[in-house]
C-alpha positions as CSV (number, residue, x, y, z in Angstrom):
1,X,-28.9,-57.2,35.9
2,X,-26.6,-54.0,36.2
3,X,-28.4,-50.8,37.2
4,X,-27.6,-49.0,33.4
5,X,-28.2,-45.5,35.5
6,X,-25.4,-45.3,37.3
7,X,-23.4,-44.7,33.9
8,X,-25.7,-41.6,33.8
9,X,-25.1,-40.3,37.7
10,X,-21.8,-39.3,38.2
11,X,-21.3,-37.7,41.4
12,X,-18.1,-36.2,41.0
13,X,-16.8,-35.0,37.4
14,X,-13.7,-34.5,36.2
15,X,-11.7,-31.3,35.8
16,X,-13.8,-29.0,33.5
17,X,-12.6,-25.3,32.1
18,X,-15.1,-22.9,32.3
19,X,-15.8,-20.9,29.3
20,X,-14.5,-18.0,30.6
21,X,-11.0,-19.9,31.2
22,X,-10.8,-21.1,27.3
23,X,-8.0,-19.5,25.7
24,X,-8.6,-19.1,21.9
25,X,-5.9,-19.6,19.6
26,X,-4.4,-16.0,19.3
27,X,-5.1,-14.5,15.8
28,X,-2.7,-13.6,13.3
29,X,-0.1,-16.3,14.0
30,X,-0.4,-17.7,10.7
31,X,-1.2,-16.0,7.2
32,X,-2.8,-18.7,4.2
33,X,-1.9,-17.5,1.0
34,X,-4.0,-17.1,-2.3
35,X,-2.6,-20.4,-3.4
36,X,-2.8,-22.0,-0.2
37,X,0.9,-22.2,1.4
38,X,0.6,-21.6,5.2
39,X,3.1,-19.6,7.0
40,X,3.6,-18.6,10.4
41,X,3.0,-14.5,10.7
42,X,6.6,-14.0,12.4
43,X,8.4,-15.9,9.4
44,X,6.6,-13.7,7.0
45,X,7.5,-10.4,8.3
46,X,11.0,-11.4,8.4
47,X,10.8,-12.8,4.5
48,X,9.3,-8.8,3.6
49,X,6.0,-10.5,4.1
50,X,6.6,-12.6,1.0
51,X,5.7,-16.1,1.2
52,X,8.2,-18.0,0.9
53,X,6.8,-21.2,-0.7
54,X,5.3,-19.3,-3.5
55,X,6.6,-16.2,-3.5
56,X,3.3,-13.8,-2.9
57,X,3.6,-10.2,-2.1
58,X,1.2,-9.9,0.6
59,X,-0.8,-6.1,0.9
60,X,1.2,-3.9,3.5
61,X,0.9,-0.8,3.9
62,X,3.3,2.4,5.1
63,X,4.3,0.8,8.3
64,X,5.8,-1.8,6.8
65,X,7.3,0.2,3.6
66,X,9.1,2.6,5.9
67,X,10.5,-0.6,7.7
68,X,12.3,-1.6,4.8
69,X,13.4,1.2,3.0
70,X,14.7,3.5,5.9
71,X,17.8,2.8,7.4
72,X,16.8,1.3,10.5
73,X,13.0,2.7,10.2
74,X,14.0,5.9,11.5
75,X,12.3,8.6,9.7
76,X,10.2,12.1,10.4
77,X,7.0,11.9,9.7
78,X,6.0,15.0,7.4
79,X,1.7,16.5,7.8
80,X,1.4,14.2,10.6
81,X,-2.0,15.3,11.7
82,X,-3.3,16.4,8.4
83,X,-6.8,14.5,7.6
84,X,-9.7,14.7,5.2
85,X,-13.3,17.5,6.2
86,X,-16.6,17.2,4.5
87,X,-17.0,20.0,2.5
88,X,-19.4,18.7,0.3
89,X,-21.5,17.1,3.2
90,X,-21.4,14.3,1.2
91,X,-23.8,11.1,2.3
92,X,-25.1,7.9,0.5
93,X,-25.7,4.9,2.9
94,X,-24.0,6.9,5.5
95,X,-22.3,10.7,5.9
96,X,-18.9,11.1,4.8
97,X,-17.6,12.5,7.9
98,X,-19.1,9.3,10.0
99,X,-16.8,7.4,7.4
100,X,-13.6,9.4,7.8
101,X,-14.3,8.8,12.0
102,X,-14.7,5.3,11.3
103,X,-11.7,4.3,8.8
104,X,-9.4,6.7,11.6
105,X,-10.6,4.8,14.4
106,X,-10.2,1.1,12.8
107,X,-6.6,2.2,10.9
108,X,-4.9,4.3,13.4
109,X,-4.3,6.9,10.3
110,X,-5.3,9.6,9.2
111,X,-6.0,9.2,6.0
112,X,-4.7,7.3,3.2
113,X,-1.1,8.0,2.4
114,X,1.8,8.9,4.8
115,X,5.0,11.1,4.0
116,X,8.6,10.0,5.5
117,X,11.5,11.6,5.0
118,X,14.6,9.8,6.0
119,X,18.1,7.5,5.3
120,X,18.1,4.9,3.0
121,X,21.7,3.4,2.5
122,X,22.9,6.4,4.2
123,X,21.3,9.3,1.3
124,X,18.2,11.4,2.2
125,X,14.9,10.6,0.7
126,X,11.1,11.6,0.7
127,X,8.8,8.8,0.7
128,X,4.9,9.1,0.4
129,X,2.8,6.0,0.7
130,X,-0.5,4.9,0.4
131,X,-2.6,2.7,2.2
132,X,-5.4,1.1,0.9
133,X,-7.0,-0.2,4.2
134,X,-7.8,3.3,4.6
135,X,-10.9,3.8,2.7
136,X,-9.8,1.5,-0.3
137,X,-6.2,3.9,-0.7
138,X,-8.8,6.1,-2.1
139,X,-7.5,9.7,-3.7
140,X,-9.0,12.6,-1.6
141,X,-7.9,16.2,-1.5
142,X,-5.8,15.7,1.8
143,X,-4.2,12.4,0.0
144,X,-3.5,14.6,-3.1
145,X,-1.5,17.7,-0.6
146,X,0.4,15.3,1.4
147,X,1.7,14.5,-1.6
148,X,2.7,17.5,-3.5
149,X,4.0,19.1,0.4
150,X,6.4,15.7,0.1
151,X,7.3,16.5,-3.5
152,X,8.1,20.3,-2.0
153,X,10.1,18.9,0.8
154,X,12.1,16.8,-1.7
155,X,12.6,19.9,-3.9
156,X,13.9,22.0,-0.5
157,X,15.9,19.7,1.1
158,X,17.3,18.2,-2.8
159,X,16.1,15.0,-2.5
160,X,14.9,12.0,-4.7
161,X,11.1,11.2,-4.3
162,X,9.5,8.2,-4.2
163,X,5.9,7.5,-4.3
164,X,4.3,3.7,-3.3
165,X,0.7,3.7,-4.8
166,X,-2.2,1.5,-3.5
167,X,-5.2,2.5,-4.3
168,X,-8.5,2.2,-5.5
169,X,-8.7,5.4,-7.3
170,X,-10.3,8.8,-6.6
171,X,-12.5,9.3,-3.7
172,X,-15.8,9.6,-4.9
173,X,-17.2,11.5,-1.6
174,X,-15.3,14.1,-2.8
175,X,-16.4,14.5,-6.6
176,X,-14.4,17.2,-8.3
177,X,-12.0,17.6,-5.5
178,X,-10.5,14.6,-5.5
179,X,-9.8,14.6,-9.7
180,X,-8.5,17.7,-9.3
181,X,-5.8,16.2,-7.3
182,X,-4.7,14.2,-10.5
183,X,-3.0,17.6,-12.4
184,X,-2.5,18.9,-8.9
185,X,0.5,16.4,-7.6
186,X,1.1,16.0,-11.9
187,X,2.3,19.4,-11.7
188,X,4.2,19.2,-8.5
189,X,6.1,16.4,-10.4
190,X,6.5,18.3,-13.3
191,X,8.5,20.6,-10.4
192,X,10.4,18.2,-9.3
193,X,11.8,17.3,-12.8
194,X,12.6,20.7,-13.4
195,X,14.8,20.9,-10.0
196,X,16.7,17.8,-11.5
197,X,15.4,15.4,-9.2
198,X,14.4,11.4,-9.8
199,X,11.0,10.5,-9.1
200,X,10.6,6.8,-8.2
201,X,7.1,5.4,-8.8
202,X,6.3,2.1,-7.1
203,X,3.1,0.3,-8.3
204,X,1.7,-2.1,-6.0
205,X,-1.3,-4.4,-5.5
206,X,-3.6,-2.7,-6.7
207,X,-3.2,0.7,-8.2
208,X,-6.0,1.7,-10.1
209,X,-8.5,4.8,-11.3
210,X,-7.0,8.0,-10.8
211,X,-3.8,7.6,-9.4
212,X,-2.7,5.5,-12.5
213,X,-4.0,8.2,-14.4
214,X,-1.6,10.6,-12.4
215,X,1.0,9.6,-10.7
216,X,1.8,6.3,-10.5
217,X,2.5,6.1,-14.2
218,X,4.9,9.7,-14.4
219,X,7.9,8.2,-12.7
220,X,11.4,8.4,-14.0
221,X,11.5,5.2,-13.6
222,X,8.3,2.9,-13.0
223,X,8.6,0.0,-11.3
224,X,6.3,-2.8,-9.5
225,X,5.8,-5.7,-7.4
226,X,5.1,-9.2,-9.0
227,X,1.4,-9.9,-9.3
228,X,0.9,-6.7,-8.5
229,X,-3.4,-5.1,-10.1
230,X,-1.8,-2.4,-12.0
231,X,-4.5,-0.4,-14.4
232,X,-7.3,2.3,-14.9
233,X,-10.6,0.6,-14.9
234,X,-10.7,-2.9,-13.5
235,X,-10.5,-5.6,-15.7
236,X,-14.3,-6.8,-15.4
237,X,-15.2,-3.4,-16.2
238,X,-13.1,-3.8,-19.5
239,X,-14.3,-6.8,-20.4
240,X,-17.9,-5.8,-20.1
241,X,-17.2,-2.3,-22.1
242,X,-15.5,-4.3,-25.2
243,X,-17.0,-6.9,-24.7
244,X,-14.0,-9.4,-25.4
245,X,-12.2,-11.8,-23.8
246,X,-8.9,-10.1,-22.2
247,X,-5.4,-11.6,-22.4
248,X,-3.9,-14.3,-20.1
249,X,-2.6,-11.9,-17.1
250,X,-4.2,-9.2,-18.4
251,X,-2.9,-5.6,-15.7
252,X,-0.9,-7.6,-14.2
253,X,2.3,-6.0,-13.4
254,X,4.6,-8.8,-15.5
255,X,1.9,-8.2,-18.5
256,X,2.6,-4.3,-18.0
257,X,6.4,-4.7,-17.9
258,X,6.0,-6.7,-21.2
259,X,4.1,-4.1,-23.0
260,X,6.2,-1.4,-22.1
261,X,4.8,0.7,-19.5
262,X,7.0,-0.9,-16.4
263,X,11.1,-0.4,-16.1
264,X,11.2,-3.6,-14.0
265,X,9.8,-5.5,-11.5
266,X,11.0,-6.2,-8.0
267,X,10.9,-8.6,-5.5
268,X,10.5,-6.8,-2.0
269,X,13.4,-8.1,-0.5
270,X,15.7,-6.5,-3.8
271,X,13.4,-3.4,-3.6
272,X,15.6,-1.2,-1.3
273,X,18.8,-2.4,-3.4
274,X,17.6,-1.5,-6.5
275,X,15.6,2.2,-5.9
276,X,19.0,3.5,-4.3
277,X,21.3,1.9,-7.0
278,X,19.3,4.1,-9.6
279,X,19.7,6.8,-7.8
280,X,23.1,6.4,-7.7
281,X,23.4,5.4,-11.2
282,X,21.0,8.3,-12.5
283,X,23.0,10.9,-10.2
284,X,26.5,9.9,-10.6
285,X,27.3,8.6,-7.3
286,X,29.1,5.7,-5.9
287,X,27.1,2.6,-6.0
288,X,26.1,1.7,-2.5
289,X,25.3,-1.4,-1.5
């Protein structure tokens, strides 16, 4: 009968890859939406990051705003270095300023909104925008002067501003600080108006607390991304308080628009089009396109 053990003793295997020599699939190649449509990263940023099978917005942030609305990205940054202190030395779970460290490190910013001014179709513009990987797009004091310094640089250099919100609201480490950033950049828009100059307000996914309550909802004209959170208190908390069952779509930004607190929505790959052809409708210049 065959000796069985020799299928168990081979002297000389075959060709093996140590672990160390395994190559991993490199991340981020593909992006899975919400609905599940599979795209391959590349194709997405060159579709906006909109997937093209269904059409979501994915969250960006202002890397990827500047991209699209300066003429060829090229813009000066404006308060560069600015970023958030502890003057409340503020800790729950862990101190404030360990956080600021931490979100700085991970993000590469230095806080959560970033002011360009630049081209786009050829006219000067100020742009601040938030992101909310930086401490949820939370509203601090720094977030609240980089903003009303942009709205002054719009007013010197008689621009239009434009503000891309993404947030979670007002950052609580900074209690009274951070809510009294809400009249604070409110009346550095109330400046702008009174220089004669549009203020664009983008609302994107999501924009919540106290920036809707500031603003995100003072624009000359507001305007949003499809699907995009749009409201004060989230709509759990809502339903809880009143205890009722919300509308179909409820803050959403297409149940906004039909309510009437929206101008329009846009599609990201339109949204360059249409900010500069109100600008140029609104001050009387030659549609560019």
């Amino acid at each position: 009968m065959e000796d069985m053990t020799a299928w168990f003793k081979r002297k000389e295997k075959g060709i093996q890859t140590s672990t160390e020599e395994k190559k991993d699939t490199p991340k981020g190649l593909w992006y899975k939406s919400p609905t599940g449509k599979i795209v391959e990263s590349e194709d997405l940023a060159k579709n906006f990051y909109v997937s093209p099978e269904d059409d979501y917005h994915v969250r960006i942030g202002s890397k990827e705003y500047f991209e699209i609305l300066f003429d060829n990205n090229k813009f000066t940054e404006l308060d560069e270095k600015l970023s958030s202190k502890d003057p409340l030395k503020f800790e729950d779970t862990k101190k404030y300023s360990e956080r600021l460290k931490a979100a700085q490190k991970k993000t590469g910013l230095k806080d959560a909104v970033r002011t360009g001014y630049g081209k786009s179709f050829g006219k000067d513009i100020v742009i601040c925008c938030m992101d909310f990987k930086f401490i949820g797009g939370s509203m601090g004091s720094v977030v609240g002067e980089k903003i009303a310094r942009g709205i002054d640089h719009a007013i010197k250099k008689k621009t239009p501003f434009m503000m891309i919100s993404k947030s979670g609201g007002a950052r609580m480490m900074e209690a009274a600080l951070s809510l009294m950033q809400l009249a604070k950049t409110s009346a550095k828009l109330a400046q702008l108006s009174e220089a004669g100059l549009p203020y664009i307000s983008l609302c994107t996914d999501p924009t919540t607390g106290g920036t809707t309550a500031s603003y995100a909802m003072l624009g000359d004209i507001n305007i949003a991304e499809p699907g995009a959170l749009i409201g004060f208190a989230g709509p759990r908390i809502v339903k809880d308080t009143t205890g009722k069952e919300l509308p179909e779509g409820f803050q959403s930004s297409e149940f906004l628009l039909e309510h009437g607190f929206l101008d329009f929505i846009s599609h990201r790959k339109d949204l360059k089009k249409k900010v500069n052809l109100y600008i140029d409708l609104i001050q009387n210049n030659p549609v560019r396109s």
